[in-house]
Structure formats: C-alpha cells, structure tokens
C-alpha atoms as an extended CHARMM CRD file, in Angstrom:
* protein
*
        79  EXT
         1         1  UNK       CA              0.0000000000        0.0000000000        0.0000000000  PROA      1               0.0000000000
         2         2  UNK       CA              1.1510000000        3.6040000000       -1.0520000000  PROA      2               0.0000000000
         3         3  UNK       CA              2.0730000000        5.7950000000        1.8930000000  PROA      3               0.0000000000
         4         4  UNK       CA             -0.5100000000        8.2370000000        2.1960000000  PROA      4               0.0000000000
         5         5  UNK       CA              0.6960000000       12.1910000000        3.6700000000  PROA      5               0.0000000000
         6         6  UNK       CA             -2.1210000000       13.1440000000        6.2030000000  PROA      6               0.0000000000
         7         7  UNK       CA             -2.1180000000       16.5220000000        8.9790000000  PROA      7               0.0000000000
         8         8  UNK       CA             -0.9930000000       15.8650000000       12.0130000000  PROA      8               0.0000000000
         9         9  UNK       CA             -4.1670000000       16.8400000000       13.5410000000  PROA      9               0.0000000000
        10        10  UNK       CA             -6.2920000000       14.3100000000       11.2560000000  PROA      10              0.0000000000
        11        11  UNK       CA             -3.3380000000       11.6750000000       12.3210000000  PROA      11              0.0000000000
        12        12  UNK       CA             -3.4980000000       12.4790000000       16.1660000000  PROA      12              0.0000000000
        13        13  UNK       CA             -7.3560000000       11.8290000000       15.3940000000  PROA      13              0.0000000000
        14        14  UNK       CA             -6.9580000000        8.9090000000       13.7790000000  PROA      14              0.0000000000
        15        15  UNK       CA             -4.6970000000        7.0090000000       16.1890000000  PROA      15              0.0000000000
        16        16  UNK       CA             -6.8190000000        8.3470000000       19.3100000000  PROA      16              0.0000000000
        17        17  UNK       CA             -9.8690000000        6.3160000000       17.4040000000  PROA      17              0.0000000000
        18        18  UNK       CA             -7.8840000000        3.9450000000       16.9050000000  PROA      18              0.0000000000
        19        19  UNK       CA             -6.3490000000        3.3900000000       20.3690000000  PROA      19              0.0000000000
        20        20  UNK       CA             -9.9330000000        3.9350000000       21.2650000000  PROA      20              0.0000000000
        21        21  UNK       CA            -11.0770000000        0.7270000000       19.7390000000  PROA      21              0.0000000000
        22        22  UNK       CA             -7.6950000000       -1.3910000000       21.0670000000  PROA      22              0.0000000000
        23        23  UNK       CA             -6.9050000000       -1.4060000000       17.3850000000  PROA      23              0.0000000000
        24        24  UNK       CA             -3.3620000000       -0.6390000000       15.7610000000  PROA      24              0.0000000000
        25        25  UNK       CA             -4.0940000000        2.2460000000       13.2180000000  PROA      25              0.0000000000
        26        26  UNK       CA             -3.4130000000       -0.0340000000       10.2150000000  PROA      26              0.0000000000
        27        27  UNK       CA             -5.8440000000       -2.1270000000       11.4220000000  PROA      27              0.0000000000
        28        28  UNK       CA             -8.7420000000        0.2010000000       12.5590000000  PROA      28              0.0000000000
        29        29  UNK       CA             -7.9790000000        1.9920000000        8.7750000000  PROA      29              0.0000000000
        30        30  UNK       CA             -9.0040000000       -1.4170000000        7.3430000000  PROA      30              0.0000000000
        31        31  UNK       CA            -11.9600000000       -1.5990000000        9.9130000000  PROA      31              0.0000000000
        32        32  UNK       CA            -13.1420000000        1.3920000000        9.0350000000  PROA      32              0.0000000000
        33        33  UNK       CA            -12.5550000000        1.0250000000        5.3930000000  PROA      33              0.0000000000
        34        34  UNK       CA            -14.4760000000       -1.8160000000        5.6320000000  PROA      34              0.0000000000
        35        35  UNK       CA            -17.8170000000       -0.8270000000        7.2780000000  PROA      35              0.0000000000
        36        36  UNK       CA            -17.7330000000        1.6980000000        4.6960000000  PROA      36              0.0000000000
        37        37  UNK       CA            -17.9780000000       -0.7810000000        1.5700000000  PROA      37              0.0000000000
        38        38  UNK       CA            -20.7340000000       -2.3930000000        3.8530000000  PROA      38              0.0000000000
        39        39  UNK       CA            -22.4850000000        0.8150000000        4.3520000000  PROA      39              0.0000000000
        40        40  UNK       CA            -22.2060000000        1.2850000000        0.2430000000  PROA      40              0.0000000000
        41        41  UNK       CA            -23.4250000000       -2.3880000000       -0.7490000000  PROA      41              0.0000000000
        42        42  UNK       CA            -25.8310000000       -2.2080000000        1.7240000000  PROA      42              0.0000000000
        43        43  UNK       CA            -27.1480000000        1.6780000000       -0.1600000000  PROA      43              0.0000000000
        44        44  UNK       CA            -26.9100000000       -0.0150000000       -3.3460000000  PROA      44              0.0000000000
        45        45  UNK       CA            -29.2330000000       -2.3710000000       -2.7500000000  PROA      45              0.0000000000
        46        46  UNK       CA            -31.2690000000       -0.7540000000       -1.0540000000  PROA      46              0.0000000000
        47        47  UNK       CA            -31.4320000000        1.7420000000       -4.3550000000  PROA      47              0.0000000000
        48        48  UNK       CA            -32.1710000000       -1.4890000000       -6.2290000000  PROA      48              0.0000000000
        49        49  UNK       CA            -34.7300000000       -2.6520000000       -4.1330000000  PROA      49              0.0000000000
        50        50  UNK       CA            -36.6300000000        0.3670000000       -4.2560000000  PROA      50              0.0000000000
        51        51  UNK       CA            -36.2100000000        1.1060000000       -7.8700000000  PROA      51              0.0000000000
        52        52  UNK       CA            -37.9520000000       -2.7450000000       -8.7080000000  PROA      52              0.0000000000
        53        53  UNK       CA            -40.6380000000       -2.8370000000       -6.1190000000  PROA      53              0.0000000000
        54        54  UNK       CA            -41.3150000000        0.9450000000       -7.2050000000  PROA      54              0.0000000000
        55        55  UNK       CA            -41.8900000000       -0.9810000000      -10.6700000000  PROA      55              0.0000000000
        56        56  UNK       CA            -45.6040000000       -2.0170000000      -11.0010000000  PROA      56              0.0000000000
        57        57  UNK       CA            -45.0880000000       -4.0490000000      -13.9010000000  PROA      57              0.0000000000
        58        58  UNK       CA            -41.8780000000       -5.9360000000      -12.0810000000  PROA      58              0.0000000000
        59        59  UNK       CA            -43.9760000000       -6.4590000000       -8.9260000000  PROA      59              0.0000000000
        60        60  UNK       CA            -47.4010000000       -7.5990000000      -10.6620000000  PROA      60              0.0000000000
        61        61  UNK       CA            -44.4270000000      -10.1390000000      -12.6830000000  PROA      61              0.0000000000
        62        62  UNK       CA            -43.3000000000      -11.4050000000       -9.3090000000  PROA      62              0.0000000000
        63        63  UNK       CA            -46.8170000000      -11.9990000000       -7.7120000000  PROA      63              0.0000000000
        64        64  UNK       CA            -47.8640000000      -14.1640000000      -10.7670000000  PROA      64              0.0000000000
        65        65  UNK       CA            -44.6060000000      -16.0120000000      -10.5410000000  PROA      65              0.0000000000
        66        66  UNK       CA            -44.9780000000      -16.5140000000       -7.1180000000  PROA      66              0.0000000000
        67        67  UNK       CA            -48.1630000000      -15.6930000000       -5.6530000000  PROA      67              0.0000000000
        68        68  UNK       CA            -49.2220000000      -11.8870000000       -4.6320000000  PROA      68              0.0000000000
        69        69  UNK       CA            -49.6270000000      -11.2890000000       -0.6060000000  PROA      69              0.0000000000
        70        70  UNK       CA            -52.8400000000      -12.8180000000        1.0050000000  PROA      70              0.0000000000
        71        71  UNK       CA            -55.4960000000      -10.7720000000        0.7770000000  PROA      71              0.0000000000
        72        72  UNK       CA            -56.9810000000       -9.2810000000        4.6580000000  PROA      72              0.0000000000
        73        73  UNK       CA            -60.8190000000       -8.5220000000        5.2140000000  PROA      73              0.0000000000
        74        74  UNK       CA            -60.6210000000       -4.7860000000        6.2480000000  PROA      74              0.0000000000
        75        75  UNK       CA            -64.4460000000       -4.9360000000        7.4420000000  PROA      75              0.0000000000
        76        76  UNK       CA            -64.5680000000       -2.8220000000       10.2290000000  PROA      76              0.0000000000
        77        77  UNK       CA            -64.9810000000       -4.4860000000       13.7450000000  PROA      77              0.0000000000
        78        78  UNK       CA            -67.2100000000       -3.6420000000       16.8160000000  PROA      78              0.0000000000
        79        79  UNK       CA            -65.5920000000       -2.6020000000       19.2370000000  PROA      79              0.0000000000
C-alpha cells in the first residue's frame, strides 16, 4: 500500500480512534474502510430494491410467478 501524507491533527485523530477501539491504526484503517464498503453495498441495494418494487409491472411479474400477498378482510370491527 502507497504511503498516504495526512495533517498531524487528522493523524493524532486517527490514532486516538484507533487506540480507542484497542486497534493498531493499520488495522482500525481497514476496519473502518471496511464498514464503509458495507455501508455502500448495503445503499446499493437498497437503491435497487426500491427502484424494482417501485416498478408495477416488475412487482405484478413477481406476484404471478410466485403468488401476490394474502389478501386481509378490512371490514370494520365492533368494538
């Protein structure tokens, strides 16, 4: 890996995080770099998921495939 120039007040930072978590900085920098791809896979799916159940045609596809959600009786109740 390429060395990478930082501040010293960003690297002071940094290390306190990373002391923080009991981590060497190396290894909280992959940590961290890590729950940050999560964070983005987890975005673009979400993206995805939104996009094709936004998709009337894609969802009326998938509940003919597979069946659509059982239907409730929303007749009002006495109380």
């Amino acid at each position: 890996m390429a060395d990478i120039e930082i501040d010293r007040v960003t690297r002071d930072t940094l290390e306190a995080l990373a002391e923080a978590e009991g981590l060497p900085l190396a290894d909280y920098l992959a940590k961290v770099a890590e729950e940050k791809h999560q964070e983005n896979v987890l975005a673009e799916g979400a993206a995805i998921f939104r996009r094709v159940t936004g998709d009337p045609a894609t969802v009326a596809s998938f509940d003919a495939e597979f069946g659509g959600p059982a239907q409730v009786d929303r007749a009002p109740r006495a109380a």
